[in-house]
FIDRENDO-812888 format. One record per residue (C-alpha): x, y, z. Coordinates in steps of 0.1 Angstrom, whole numbers, padded with zeros to 4 digits, always signed. Layout:
N
XYZ/...
This chain:
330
+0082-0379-0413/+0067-0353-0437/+0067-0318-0423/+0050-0286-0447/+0046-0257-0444/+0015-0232-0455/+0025-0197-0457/-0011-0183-0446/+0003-0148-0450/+0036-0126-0438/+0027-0131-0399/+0014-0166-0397/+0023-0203-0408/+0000-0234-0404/+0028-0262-0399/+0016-0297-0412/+0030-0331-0395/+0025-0368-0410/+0041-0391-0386/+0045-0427-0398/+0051-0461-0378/+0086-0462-0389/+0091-0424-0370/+0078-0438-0337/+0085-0473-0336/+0120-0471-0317/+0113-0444-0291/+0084-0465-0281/+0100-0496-0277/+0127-0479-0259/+0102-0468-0236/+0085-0500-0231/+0120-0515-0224/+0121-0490-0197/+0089-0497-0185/+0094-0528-0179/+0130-0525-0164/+0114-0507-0134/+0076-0526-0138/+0071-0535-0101/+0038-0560-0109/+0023-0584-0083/+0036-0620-0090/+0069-0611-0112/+0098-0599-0103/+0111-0566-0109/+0123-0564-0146/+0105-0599-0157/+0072-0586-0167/+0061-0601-0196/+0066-0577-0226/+0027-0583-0240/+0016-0573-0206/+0037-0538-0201/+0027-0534-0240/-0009-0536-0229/-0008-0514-0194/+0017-0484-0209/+0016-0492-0248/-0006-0462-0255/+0009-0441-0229/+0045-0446-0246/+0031-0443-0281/+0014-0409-0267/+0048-0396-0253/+0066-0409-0282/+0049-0392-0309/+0045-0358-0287/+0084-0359-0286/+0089-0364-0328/+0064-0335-0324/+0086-0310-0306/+0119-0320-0321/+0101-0317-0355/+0089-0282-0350/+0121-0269-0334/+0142-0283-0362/+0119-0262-0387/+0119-0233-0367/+0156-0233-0361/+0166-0241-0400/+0136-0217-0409/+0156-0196-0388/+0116-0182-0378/+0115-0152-0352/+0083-0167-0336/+0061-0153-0308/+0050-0169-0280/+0048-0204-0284/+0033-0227-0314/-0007-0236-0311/-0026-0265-0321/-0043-0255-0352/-0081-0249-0340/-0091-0275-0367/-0070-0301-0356/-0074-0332-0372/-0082-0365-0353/-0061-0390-0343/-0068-0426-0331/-0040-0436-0305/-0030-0471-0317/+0003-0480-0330/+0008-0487-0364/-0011-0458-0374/+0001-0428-0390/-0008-0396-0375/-0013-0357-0386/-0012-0325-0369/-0015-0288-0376/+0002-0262-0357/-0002-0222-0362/+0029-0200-0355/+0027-0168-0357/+0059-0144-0363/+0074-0112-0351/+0071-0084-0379/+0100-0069-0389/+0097-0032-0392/+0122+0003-0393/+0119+0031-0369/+0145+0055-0363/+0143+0094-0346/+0155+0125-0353/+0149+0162-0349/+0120+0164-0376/+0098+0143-0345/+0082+0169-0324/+0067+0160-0290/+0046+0185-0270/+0061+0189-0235/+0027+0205-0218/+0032+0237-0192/+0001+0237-0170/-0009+0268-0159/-0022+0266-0120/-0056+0265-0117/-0076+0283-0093/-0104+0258-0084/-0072+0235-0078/-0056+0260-0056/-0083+0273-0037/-0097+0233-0030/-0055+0230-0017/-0057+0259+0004/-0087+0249+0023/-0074+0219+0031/-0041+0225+0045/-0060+0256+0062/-0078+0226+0080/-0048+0210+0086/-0027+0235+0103/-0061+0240+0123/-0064+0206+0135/-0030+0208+0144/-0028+0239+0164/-0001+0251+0139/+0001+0287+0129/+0005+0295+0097/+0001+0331+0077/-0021+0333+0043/+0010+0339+0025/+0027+0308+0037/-0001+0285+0031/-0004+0306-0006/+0029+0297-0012/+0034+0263+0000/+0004+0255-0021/+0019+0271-0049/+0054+0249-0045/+0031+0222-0039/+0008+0222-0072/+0037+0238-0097/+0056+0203-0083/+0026+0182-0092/+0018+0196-0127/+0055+0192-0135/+0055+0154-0126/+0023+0149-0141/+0037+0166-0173/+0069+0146-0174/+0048+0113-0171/+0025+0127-0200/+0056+0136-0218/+0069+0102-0213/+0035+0084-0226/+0033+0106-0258/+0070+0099-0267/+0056+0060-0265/+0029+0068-0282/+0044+0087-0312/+0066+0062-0320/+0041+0036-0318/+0020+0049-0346/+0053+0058-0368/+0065+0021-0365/+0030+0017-0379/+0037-0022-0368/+0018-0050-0382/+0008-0080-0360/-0005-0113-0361/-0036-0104-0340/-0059-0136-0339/-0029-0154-0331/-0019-0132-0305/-0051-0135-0290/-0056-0176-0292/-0015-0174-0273/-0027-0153-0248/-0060-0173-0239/-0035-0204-0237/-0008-0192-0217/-0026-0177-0191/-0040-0211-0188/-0079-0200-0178/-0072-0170-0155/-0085-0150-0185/-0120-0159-0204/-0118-0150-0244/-0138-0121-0235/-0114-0108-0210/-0088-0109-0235/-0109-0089-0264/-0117-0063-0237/-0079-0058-0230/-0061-0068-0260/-0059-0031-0273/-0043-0023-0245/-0020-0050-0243/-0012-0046-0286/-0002-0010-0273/+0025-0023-0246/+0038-0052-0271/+0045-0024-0299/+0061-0009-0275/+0085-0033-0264/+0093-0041-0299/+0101-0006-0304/+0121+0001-0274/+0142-0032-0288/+0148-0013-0318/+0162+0018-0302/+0181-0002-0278/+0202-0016-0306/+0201+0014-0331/+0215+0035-0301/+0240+0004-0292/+0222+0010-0254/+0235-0018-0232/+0220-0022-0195/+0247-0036-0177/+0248-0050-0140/+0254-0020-0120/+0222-0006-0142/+0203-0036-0130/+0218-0033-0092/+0209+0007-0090/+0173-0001-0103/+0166-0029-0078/+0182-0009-0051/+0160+0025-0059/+0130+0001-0055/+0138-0011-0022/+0147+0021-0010/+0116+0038-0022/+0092+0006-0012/+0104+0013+0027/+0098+0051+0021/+0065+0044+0013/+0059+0029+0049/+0080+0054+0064/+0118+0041+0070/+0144+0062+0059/+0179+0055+0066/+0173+0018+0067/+0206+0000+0078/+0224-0013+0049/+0220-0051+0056/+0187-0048+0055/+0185-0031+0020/+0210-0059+0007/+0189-0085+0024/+0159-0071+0005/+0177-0068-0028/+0186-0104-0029/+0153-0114-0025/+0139-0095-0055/+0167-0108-0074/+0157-0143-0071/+0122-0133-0079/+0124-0137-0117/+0091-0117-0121/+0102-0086-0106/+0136-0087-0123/+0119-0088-0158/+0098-0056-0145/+0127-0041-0135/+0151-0048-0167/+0119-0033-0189/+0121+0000-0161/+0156+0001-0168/+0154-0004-0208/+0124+0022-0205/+0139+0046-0191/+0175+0042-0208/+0155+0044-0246/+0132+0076-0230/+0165+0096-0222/+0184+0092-0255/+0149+0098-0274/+0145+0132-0256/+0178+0143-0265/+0171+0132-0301/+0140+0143-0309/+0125+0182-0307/+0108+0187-0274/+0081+0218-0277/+0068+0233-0248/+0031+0240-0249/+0009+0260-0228/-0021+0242-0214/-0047+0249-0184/-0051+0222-0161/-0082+0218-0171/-0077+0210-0205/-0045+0188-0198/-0069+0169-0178/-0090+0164-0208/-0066+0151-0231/-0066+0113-0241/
């Protein structure tokens, strides 16, 4: 079997196969011996099938599976002695030749791969994030205060100006301070997105995610969302690279407090507190067999692991906004 490669440039490979008779010709008898060790035809008994007849009812069918088999081993073998850092999966090439099913022939296919790029990123002091300091804003106060004045009204609760002034006030300093964090949060991202300045293999990417989503998503879906998407790959690969140039290591008891946290917070939400601890383990197992969620939760974990470390490496500067202008910001 001839296998080649064509470099089309540092992020993709077209991968050529010729497959000859003399490839496939023993897997598929193998699996017509099989065949017709469990053949169960009308008039023979089990195993004495004539071998013409199985050849004719499963020949193409074992020649099919035969050949996709040489096809898989073939490209694994390359990839592994290539030793290729490949994403996703391989893809048929778009221009794939033809192939007539019939034994005896010899057979050629092209498969695109397309590969991680490799790329440096590293933090220090010189990196300067913006941690924004909203000022309170009045329309934001004044629209608060009216409401909780309705409130307490409804409720036939008394409450003095002041109080209501200064619950608001507790109330809106603690909101402008978690939205800050998370805008803190998506600029650190975002910063080190752009300085890894990282290179990918976009048509491929595209074609993969059309294909593995196996028709949930038209093309056009995908080209409407892929910037978004480019954004959160980037970002995992550069969260890799600070995991390992900080030697971070999410162990277990990582894992345990994170599925925990989410348990405990998900029955907040419907108002449970102090939910018996059976319960909570009950509910944690389940999420753990849920092979979904754990993969959300290890990237929560890994997020918020790389985050820390970054925002005692790099300068945080506090910046003075309105709320009005934070809201404007992209």
């Amino acid at each position: 079997m001839k296998v080649t490669k064509d470099q089309k440039d540092a992020l993709n490979i077209a991968l050529n196969l010729e497959i000859e008779e003399a490839d496939y010709a023993e897997k598929v008898r193998k699996k017509l011996a099989e065949r017709r060790r469990n053949a169960d035809f009308k008039g023979f008994r089990k195993g004495m099938v004539p071998p013409a007849m199985i050849r004719r009812v499963y020949g193409e069918q074992c020649l099919v599976d035969s050949v996709n088999e040489l096809i898989g081993e073939s490209i694994d073998s390359f990839i592994r002695d290539e030793k290729l850092n490949i994403i996703g999966e391989p893809l048929p090439a778009e221009n794939q030749p033809e192939n007539e099913w019939k034994e005896g022939n010899t057979f050629h296919f092209t498969f695109d791969l397309g590969l991680y790029p490799e790329f440096k990123v590293e933090a220090g002091s010189g990196d300067e994030i913006p941690h924004y300091q909203i000022s309170m804003s009045a329309k934001d106060k004044s629209g608060m205060v009216e409401s909780l004045k309705k409130y307490y009204g409804e409720k036939k609760e008394e409450k003095s100006d002041e109080d209501i002034d200064k619950e608001v006030t507790d109330r809106l300093r603690d909101q402008y301070r978690q939205e800050a964090d998370w805008r803190l949060n998506q600029d650190i991202r975002g910063y080190f997105i752009d300085k890894a300045a990282i290179e990918l293999p976009e048509d491929f990417l595209k074609r993969w995610l059309f294909a593995a989503n196996d028709g949930k998503y038209t093309k056009e879906d995908i080209e409407k969302e892929f910037d978004a998407f480019k954004k959160d790959f980037c970002w995992q690969l550069v969260r890799g690279e600070f995991l390992r140039n900080f030697g971070i290591k999410i162990g277990d008891k990582d894992i345990d407090e994170a599925v925990r946290a989410y348990v405990t917070y998900q029955y907040a939400m419907y108002g449970m507190g102090n939910v018996p601890a059976d319960i909570i383990e009950n509910s944690m197992n389940q999420i753990r067999g849920d092979r979904r969620q754990m993969d959300r939760i290890l990237e929560q974990v890994e997020d918020e692991k790389v985050l820390a470390k970054l925002k005692e490496t790099v300068t945080i500067k506090a910046k003075k906004i309105s709320a009005e202008k934070f809201r404007e910001l992209k």
